[in-house]
NUSE-978237 format. One line per field, with one value per residue: residue number from 1; x, y, z of N, C-alpha, C in turn. Coordinates in nm, 4 decimals. Example, Ala and Ser with C-alpha at 12.3 -4.5 7.8 and 13.67 -1.06 7.14 Angstrom:
<recs>
k: (1 | 2)
nxx: (1.3190 | 1.2850)
nyy: (-0.5690 | -0.2250)
nzz: (0.7800 | 0.7080)
caxx: (1.2300 | 1.3670)
cayy: (-0.4500 | -0.1060)
cazz: (0.7800 | 0.7140)
cxx: (1.3200 | 1.2900)
cyy: (-0.3300 | 0.0030)
czz: (0.7800 | 0.7870)
</recs>
This chain:
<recs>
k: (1 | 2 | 3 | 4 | 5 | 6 | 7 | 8 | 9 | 10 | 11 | 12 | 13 | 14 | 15 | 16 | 17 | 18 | 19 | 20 | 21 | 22 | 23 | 24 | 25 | 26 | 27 | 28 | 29 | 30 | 31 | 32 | 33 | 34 | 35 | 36 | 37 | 38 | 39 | 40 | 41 | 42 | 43 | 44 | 45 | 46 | 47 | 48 | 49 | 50 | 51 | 52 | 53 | 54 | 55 | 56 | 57 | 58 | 59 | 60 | 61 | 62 | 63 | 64 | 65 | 66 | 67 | 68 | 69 | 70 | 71 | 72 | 73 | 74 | 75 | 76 | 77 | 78 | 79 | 80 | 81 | 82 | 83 | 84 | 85 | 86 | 87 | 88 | 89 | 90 | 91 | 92 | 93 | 94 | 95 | 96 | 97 | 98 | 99 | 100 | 101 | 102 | 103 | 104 | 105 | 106 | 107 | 108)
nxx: (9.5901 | 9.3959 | 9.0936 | 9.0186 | 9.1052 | 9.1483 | 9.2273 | 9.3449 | 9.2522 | 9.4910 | 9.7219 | 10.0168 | 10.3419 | 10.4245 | 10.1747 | 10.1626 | 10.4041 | 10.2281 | 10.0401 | 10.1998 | 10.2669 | 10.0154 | 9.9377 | 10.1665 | 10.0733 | 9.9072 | 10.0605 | 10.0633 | 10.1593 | 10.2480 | 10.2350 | 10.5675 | 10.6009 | 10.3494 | 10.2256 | 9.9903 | 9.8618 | 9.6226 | 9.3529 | 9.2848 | 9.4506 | 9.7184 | 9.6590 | 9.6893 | 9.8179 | 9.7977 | 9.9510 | 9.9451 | 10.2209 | 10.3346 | 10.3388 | 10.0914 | 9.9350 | 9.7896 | 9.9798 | 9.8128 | 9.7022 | 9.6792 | 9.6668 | 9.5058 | 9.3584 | 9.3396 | 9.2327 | 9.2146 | 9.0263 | 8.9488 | 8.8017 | 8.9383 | 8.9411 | 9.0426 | 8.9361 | 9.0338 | 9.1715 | 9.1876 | 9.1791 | 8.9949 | 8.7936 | 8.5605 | 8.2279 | 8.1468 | 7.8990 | 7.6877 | 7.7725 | 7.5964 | 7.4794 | 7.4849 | 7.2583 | 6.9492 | 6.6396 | 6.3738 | 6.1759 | 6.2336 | 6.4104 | 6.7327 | 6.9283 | 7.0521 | 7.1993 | 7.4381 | 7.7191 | 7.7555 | 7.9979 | 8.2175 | 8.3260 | 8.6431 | 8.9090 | 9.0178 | 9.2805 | 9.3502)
nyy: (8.6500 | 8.8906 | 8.9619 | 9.1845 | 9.5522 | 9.8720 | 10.2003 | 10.4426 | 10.7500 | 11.0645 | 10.8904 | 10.7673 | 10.7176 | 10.4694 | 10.3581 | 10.2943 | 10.1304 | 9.8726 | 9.8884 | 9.7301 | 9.5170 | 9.3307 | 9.3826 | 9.1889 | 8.9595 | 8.8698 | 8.8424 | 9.0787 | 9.4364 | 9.7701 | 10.0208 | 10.1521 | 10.3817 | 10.5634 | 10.8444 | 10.9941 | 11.2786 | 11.4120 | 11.5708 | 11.4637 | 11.2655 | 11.0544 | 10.8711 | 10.5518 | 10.3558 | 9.9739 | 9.6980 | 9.3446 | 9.1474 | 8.9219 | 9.0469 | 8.9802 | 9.1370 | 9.3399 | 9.5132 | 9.7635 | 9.7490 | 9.9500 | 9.8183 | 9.8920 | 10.1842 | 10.2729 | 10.4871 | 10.7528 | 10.6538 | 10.4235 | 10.0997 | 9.7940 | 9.4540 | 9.1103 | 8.8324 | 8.5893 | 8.5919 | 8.8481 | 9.1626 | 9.4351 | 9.7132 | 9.7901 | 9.8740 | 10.1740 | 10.2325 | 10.4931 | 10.7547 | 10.8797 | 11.1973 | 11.2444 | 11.1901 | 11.0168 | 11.1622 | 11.1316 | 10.8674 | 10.8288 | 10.6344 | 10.5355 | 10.5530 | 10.2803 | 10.2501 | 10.2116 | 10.3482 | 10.4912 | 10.4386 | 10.5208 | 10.2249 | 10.0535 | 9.9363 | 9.6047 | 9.3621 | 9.0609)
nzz: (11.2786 | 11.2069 | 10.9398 | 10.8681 | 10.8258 | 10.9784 | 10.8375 | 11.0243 | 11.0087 | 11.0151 | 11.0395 | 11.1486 | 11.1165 | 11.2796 | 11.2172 | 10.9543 | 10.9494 | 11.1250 | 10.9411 | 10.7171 | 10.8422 | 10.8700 | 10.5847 | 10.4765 | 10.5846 | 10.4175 | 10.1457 | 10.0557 | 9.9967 | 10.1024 | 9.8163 | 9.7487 | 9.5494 | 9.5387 | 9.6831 | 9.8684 | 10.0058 | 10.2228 | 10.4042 | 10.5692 | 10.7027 | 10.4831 | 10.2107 | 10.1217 | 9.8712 | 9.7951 | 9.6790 | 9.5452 | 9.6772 | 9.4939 | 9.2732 | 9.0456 | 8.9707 | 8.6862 | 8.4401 | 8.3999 | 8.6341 | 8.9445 | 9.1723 | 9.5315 | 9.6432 | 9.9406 | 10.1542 | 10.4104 | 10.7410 | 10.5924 | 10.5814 | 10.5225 | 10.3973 | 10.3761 | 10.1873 | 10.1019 | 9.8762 | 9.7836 | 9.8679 | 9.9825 | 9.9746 | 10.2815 | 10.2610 | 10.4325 | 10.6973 | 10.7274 | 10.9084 | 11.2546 | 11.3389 | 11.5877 | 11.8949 | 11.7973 | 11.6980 | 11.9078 | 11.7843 | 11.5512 | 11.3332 | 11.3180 | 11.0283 | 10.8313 | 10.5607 | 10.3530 | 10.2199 | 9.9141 | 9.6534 | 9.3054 | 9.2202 | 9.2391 | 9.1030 | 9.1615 | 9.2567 | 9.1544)
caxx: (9.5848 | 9.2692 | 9.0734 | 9.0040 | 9.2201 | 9.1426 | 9.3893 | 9.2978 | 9.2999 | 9.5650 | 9.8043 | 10.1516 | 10.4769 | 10.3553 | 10.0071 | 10.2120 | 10.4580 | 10.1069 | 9.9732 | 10.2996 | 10.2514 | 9.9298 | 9.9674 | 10.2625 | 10.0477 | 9.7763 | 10.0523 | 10.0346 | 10.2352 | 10.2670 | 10.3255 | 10.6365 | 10.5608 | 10.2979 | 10.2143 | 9.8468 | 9.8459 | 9.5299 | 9.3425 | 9.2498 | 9.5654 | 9.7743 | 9.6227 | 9.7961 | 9.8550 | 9.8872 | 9.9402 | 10.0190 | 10.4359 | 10.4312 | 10.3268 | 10.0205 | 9.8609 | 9.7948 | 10.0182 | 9.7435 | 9.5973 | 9.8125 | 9.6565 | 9.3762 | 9.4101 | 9.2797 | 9.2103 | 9.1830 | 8.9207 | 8.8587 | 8.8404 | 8.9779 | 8.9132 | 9.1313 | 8.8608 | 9.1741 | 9.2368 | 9.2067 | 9.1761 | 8.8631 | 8.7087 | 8.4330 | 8.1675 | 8.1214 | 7.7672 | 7.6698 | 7.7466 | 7.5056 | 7.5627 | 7.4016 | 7.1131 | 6.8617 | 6.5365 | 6.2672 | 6.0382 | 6.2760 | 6.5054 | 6.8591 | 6.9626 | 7.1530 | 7.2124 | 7.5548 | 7.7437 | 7.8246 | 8.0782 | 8.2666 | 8.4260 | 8.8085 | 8.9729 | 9.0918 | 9.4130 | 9.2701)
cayy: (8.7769 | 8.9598 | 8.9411 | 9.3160 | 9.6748 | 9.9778 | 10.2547 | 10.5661 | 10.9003 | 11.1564 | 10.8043 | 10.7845 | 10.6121 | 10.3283 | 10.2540 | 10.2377 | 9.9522 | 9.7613 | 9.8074 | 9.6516 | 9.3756 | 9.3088 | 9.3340 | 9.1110 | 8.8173 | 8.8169 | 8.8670 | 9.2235 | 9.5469 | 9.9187 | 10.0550 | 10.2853 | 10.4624 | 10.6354 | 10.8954 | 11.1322 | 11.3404 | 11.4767 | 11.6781 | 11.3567 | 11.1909 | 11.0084 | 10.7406 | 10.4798 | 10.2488 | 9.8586 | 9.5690 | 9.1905 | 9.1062 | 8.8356 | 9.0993 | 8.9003 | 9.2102 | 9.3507 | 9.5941 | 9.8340 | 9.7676 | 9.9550 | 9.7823 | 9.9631 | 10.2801 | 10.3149 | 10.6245 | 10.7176 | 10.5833 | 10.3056 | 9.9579 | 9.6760 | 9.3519 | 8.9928 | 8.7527 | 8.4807 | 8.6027 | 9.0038 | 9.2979 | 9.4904 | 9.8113 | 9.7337 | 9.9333 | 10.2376 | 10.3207 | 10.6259 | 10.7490 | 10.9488 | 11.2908 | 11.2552 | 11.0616 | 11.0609 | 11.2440 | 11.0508 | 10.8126 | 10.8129 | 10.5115 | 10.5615 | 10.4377 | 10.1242 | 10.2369 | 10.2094 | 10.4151 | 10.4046 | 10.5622 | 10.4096 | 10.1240 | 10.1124 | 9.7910 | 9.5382 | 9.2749 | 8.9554)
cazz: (11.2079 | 11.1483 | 10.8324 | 10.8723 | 10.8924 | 10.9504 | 10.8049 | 11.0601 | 11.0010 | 11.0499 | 11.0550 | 11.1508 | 11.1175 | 11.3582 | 11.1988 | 10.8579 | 11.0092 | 11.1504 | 10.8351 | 10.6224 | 10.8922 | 10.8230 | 10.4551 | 10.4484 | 10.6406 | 10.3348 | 10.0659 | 9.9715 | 10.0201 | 10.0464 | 9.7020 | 9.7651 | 9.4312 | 9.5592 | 9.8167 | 9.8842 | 10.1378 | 10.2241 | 10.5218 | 10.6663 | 10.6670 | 10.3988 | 10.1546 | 10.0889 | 9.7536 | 9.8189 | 9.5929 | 9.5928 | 9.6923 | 9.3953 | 9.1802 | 9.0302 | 8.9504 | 8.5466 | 8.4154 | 8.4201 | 8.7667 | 9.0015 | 9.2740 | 9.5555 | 9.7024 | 10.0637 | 10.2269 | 10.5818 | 10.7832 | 10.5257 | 10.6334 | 10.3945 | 10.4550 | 10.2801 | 10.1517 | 10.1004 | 9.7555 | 9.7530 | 9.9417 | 9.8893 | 10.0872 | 10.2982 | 10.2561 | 10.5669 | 10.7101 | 10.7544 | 11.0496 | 11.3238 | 11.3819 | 11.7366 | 11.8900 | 11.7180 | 11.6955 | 11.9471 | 11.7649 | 11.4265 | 11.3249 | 11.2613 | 10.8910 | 10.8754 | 10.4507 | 10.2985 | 10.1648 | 9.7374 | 9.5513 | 9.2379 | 9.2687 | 9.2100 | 9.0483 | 9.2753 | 9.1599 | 9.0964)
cxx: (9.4427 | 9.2617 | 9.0300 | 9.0905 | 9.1185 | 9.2331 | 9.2887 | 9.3353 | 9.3429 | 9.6590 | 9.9275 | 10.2598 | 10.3942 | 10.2237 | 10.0519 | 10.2661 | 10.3300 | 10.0346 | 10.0753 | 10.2719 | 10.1531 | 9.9189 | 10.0297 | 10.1953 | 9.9757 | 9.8486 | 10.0829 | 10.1198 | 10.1827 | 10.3417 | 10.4054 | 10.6348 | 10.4720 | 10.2339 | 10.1094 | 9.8457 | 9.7720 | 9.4633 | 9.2911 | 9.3372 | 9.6236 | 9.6750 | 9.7094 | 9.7537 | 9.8900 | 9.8610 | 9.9845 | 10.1742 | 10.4299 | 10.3630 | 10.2388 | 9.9096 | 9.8891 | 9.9143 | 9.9224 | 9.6276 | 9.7194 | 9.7688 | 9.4956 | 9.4604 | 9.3103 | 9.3095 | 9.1538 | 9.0540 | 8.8901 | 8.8973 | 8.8442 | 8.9419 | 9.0108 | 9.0117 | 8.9116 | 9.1939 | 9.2426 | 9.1622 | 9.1134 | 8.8329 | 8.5909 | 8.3675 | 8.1442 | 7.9267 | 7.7617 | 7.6835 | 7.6146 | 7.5420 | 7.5112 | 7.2921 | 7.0747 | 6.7337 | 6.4403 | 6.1511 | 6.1258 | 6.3876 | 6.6058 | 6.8812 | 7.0682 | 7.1919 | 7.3614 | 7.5980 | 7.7987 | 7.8800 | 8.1296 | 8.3398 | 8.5796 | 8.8479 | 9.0290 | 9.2071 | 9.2980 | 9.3908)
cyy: (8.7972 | 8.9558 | 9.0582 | 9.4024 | 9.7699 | 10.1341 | 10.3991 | 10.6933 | 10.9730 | 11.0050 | 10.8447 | 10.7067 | 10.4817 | 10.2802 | 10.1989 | 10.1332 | 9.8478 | 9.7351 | 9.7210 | 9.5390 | 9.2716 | 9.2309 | 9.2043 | 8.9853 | 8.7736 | 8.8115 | 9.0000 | 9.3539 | 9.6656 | 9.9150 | 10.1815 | 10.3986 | 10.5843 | 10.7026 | 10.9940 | 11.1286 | 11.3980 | 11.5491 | 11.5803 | 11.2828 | 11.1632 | 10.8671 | 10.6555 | 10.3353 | 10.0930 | 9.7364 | 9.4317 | 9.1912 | 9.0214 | 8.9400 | 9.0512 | 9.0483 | 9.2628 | 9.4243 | 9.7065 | 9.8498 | 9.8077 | 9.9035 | 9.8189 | 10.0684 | 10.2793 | 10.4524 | 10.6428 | 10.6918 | 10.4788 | 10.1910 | 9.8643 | 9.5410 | 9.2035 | 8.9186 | 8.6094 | 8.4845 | 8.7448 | 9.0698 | 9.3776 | 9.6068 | 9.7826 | 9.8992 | 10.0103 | 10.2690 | 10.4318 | 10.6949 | 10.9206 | 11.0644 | 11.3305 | 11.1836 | 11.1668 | 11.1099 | 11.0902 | 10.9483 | 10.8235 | 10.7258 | 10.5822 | 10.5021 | 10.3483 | 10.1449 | 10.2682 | 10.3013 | 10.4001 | 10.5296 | 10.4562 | 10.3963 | 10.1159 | 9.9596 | 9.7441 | 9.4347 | 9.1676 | 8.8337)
czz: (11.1572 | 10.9811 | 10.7642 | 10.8957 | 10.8496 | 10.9553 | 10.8875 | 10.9803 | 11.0723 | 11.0737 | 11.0524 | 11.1199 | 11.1299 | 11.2756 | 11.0326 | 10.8741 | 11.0268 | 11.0102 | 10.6829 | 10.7166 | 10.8488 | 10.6857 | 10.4050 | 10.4889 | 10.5549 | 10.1970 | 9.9746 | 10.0552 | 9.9840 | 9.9257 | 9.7619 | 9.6855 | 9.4440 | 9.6621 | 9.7976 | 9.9847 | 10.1475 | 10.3880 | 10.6097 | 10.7130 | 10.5349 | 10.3796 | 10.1374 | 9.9589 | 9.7659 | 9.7110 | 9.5946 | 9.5479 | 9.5240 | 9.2390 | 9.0215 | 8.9363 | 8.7513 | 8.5573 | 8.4246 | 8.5152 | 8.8501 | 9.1805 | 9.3610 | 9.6311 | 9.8304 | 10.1360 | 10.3638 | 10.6439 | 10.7044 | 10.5790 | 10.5692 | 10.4713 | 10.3399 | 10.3211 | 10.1440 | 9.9684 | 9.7126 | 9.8529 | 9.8995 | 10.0491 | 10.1464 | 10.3290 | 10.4029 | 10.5767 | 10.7588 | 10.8818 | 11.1260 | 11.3804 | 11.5035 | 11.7779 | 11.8754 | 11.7734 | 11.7501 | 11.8501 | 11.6003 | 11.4457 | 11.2379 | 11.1270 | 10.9217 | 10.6633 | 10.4397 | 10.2199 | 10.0217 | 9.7243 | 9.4438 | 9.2840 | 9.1926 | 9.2236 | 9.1689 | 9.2216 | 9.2209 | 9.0757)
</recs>
């Protein structure tokens, strides 16, 4: 089992099942509690099965296209690069810079 997922966008049924599979091999679950539906697809809410997490962490929320990754103790977003909106302009270097936004609690 991969140490990486990535939750596509516009996701369906099926990529939900792969990603409870997934989940389930590191530990961690879809929260059923909560559901965002947005113009990219559906986000989705997941937190650790033995329920390890605070009372006031409800876990991470992933959103489509993001790619999570299990470290062997949490589940964290990995950072996207930017992507290229075409090749590039002759004699100029593509960025290789990361993208930031805030960061969003992880269970612990």
């Amino acid at each position: 089992m991969g140490s990486t997922y990535t939750w596509p966008r516009g996701a369906e049924a099926g990529d939900s099942e792969e990603l409870e599979r997934w989940l389930a091999g590191h530990g961690w679950e879809i929260d059923p509690t909560v559901f965002m539906a947005g113009v990219l697809g559906p986000a989705v809410q997941v937190r650790r099965i033995d329920g390890t997490c605070g009372e006031d962490d409800g876990g991470l929320l992933i959103l489509p296209g993001e790619t999570v990754g299990f470290d062997g103790e949490r589940i964290r977003v990995h950072p996207r690069a930017f992507a290229s909106s075409g090749a590039p302009a002759q004699g100029r270097a593509v960025s290789t810079a990361t993208e930031t936004r805030p960061r969003r609690r992880v269970c612990r």
